[in-house]
C-alpha positions in Angstrom: 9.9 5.5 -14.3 11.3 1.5 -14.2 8.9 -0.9 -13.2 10.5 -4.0 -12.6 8.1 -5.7 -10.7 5.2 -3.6 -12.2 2.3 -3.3 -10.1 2.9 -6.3 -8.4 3.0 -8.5 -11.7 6.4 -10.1 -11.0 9.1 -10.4 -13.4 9.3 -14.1 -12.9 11.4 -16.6 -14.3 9.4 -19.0 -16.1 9.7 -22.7 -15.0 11.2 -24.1 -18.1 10.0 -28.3 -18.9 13.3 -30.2 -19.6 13.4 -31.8 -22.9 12.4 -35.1 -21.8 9.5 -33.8 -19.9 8.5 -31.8 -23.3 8.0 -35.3 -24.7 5.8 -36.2 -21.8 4.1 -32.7 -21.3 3.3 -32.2 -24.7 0.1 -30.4 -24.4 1.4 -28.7 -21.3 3.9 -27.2 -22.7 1.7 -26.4 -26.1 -0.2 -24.2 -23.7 2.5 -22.4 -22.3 3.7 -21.4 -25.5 0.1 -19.8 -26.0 0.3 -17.9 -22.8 3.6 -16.4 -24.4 1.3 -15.4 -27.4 -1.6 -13.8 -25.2 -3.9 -16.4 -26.6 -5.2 -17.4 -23.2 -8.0 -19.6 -24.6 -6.3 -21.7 -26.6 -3.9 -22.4 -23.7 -7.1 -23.6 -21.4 -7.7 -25.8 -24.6 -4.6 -27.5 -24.4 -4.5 -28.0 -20.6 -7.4 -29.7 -21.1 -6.1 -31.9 -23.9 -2.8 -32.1 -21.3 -5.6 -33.3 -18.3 -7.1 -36.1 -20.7 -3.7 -37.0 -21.4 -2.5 -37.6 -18.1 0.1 -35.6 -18.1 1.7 -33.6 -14.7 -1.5 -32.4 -13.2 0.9 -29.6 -10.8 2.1 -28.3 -14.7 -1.7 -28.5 -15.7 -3.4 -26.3 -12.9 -0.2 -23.9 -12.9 -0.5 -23.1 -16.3 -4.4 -23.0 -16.0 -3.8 -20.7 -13.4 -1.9 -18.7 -15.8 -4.1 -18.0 -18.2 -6.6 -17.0 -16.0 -4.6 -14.5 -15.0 -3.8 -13.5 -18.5 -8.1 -13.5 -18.9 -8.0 -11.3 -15.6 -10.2 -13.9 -13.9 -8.1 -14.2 -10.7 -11.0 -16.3 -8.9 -10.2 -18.7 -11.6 -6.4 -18.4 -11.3 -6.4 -18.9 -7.8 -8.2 -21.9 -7.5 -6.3 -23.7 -10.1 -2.8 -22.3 -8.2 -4.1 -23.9 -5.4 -4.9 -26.9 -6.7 -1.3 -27.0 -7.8 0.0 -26.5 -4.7 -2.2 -29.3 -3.4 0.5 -31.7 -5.1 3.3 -30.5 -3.7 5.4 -32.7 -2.0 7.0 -32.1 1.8 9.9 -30.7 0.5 8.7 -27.7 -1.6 11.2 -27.2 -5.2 11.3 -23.9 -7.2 8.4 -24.8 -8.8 6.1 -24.5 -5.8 7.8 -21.2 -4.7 6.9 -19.9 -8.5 3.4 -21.3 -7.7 2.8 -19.1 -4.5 4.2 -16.0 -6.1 2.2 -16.4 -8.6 -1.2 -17.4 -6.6 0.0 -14.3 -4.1 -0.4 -12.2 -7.2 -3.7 -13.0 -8.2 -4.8 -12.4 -4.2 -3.7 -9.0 -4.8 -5.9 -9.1 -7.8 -8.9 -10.4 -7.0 -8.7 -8.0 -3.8 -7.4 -10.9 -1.2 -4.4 -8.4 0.3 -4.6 -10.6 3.6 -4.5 -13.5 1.8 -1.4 -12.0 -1.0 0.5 -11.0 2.8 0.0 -14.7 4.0 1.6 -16.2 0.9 4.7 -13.9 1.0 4.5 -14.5 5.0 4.5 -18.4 3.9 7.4 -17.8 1.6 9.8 -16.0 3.9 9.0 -18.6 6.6 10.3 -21.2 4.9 13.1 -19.1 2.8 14.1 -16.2 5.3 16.7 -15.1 2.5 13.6 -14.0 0.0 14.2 -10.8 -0.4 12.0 -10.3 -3.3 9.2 -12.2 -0.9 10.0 -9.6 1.6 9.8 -6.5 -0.6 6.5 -7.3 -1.7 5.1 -8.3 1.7 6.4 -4.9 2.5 4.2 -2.9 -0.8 1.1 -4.6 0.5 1.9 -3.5 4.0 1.9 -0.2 2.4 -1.1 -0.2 0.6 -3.1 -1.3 4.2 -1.1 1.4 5.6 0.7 -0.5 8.2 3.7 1.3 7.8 6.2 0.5 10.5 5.4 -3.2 9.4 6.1 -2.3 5.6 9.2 -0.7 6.7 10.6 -3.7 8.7 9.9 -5.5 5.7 11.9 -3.8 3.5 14.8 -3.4 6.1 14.9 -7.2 6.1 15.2 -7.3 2.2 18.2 -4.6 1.8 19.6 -6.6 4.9 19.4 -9.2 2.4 20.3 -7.7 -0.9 22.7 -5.2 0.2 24.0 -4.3 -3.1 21.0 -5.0 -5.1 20.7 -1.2 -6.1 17.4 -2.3 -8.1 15.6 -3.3 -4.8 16.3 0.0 -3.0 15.0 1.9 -6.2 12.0 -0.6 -6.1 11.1 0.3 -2.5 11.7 4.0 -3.2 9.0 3.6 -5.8 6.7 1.7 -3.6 6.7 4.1 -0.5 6.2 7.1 -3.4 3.0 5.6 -4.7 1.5 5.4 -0.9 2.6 8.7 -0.2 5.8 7.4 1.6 7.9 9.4 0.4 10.5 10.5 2.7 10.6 6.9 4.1 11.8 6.1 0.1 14.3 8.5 0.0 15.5 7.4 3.1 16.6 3.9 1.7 18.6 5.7 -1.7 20.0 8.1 0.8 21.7 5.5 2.1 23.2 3.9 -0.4 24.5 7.3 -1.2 26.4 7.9 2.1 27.4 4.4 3.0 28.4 3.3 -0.8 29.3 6.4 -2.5 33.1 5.9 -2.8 32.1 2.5 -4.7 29.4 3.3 -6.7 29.8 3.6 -10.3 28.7 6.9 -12.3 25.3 4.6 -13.2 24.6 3.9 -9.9 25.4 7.5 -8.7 23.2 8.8 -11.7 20.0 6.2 -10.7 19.9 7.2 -7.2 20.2 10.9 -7.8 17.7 11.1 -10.2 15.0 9.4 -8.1 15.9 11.6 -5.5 15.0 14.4 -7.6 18.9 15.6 -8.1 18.4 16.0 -11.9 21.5 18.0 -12.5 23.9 15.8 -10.6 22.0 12.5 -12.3 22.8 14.1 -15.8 26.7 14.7 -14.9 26.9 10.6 -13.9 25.0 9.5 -16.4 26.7 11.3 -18.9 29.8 9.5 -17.8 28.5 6.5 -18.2 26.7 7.0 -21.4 29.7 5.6 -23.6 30.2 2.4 -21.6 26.3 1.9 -20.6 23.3 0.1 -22.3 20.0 0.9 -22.7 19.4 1.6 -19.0 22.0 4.7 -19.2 20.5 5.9 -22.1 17.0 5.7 -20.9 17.8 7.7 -17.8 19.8 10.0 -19.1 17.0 11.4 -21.7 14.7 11.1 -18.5 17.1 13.3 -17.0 16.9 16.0 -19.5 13.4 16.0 -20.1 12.7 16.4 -16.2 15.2 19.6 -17.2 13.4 20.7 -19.7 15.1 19.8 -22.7 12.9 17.6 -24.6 14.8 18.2 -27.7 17.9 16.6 -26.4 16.6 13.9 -24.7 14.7 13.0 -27.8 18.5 13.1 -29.4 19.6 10.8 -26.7 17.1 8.1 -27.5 17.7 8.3 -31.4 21.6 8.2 -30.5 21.0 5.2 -28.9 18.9 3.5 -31.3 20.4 4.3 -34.3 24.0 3.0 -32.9 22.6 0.4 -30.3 20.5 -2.9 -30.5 16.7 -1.9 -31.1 15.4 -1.3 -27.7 11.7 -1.3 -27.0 11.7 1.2 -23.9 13.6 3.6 -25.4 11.7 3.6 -28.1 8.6 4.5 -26.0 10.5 7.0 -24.3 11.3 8.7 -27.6 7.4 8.4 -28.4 6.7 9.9 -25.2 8.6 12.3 -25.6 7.7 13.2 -29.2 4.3 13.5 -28.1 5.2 16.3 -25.3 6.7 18.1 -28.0 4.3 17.9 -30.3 5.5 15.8 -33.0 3.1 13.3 -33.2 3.6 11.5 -36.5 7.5 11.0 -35.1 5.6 9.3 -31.7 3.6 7.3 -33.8 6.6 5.8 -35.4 8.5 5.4 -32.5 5.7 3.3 -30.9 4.9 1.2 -33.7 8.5 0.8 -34.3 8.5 -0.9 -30.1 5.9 -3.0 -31.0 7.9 -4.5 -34.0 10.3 -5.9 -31.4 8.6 -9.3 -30.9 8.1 -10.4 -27.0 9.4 -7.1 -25.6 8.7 -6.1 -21.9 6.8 -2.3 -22.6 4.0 -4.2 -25.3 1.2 -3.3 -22.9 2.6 0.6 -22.7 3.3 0.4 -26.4 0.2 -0.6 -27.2 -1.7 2.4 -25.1 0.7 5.0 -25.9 0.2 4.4 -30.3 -3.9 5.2 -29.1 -2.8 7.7 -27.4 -0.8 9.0 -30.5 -3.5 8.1 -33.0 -5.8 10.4 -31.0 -3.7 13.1 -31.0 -3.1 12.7 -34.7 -7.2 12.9 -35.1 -7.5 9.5 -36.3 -10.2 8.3 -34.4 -11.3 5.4 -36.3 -7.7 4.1 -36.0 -7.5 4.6 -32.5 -11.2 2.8 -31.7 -10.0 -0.2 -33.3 -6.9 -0.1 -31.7 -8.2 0.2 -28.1 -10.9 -2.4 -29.0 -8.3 -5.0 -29.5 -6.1 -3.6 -26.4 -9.1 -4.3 -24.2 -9.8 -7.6 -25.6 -6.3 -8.3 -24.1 -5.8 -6.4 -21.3 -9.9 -5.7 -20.1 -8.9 -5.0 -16.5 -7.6 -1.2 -17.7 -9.8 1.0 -16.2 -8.0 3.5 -17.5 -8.5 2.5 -21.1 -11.7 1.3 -20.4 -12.8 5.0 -19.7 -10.7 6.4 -22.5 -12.7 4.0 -25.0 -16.1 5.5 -24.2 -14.6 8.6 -25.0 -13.7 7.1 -28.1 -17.1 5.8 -29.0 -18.4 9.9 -29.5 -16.0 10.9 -31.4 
């Protein structure tokens, strides 16, 4: 399944220093390149040397903030968001509306759903054309179960994005994971009825597939396997696994990869898929083959899934060491957490 806000991690785009303020922010940005590496100490390190150097404070505590996040400390992250916020100016810029999506997200975090709702609240007030703003509002809504309110939510964002085909599947998946699920379907049904006759075979594929249509997703996607990227491909082996056929949605995903650009996420759908069929020396490869792409957006996934495969392999020892690092960089896992107590009696 996509995720492309995640679990409420957004997908943002990161505020980029111009060249001259590179000069200026030399630490700052020093730091940010660290967050981009995972190595969230050294980033704190260099905000500090950026703080001694009196360089933009609001850059400072934002990227502080960051790497908080990236620790998992959200208390941490939040204060320093807000102390970025603190030097806003009356007119707020793009860079205070990354801020509050950012500080929203590590509300959620840390547990503060009220106070993640006010900052999207905030947002919208001030931008009533946010539709991401709204969408999210509307998945927190959700989890308090305050339906009707999560619902008038999302009808304001696909007022907004009518055509944004993404955001209807993103709401689908939302009311899913609350148990919402004929509210979802609701939303893709009607972008089946009102858009049909301009839809294109991916679009028609996407919404039939998450509406559980498998056989009619695999005739559109097939259609638009020759002209589509990486997303076609994906779907369409999806589509045949959830059919059964594991075989030949594992030849769909080497298709692609051996004709296409290297592609990260369909490389961990060919591991996944390996594994279901028991191949587990081809899922290895597959995984470790994703992780070779440098700054791809699966590395978290990847990273699980080759534990996963080194366990089924047998190789224990491997797959200690492996989750010992993961949870040094993601330690808020529970999942893996539990898995590597497992790991420590074998």
């Amino acid at each position: 399944m996509r995720k492309r806000y995640g679990l409420l991690i957004l997908c943002l785009v990161p505020f980029l220093l111009t060249a001259c303020q590179s000069q200026k922010n030399e630490n700052t940005a020093q730091g940010m390149a660290q967050i981009e590496q995972l190595d969230y100490e050294g980033a704190l390190q260099s905000f500090e040397a950026a703080a001694a150097n009196k360089e933009d404070m609001q850059l400072v505590y934002r990227g502080q903030g960051l790497a908080y996040m990236g620790m998992t400390d959200y208390e941490n992250a939040a204060v320093n968001l807000e102390k970025a916020l603190t030097l806003s100016d009356y007119s707020p810029d793009q860079l205070d509306f990354d801020i509050n999506y950012y500080l929203a997200t590590a509300y959620y975090k840390s547990g503060q759903i009220e106070k993640a709702i006010g900052v999207y609240q905030a947002i919208t007030d001030l931008r009533p054309e946010e539709k991401t703003a709204w969408y999210l509002k509307g998945t927190l809504e959700l989890e308090l179960g305050r339906n009707d309110q999560a619902k008038s939510d999302f009808d304001k964002a696909v007022s907004i994005g009518k055509d944004d085909y993404d955001l209807y599947i993103d709401i689908f998946c939302s009311c899913s994971r609350f148990g919402q699920d004929e509210m979802g379907e609701a939303y893709l049904n009607t972008v089946m009825e009102d858009t049909s006759a301009r839809l294109s075979e991916y679009d028609k594929g996407r919404m039939n597939f998450y509406l559980g249509n498998y056989e009619q997703a695999r005739l559109s996607l097939e259609k638009a396997k020759e002209t589509g990227g990486a997303g076609v491909s994906s779907l369409l082996g999806q589509t045949y696994e959830k059919l059964g056929d594991y075989n030949y949605a594992a030849s769909v995903y080497s298709n692609y990869l051996e004709t296409k650009q290297p592609d990260a996420e369909i490389y961990n759908q060919l591991g996944l898929c390996k594994l279901k069929v028991g191949d587990y020396e081809a899922a290895l490869a597959a995984f470790q083959a994703g992780l070779a792409i440098e700054g791809n957006p699966v590395m978290q996934t990847l990273k699980f899934n080759e534990i996963v495969a080194y366990e089924y392999l047998g190789q224990f020892d491997k797959a200690k060491l492996a989750m010992k690092q993961y949870l040094a960089l993601y330690p808020d896992d529970e999942k893996a957490q539990r898995e590597y107590v497992f790991l420590q009696t074998r």
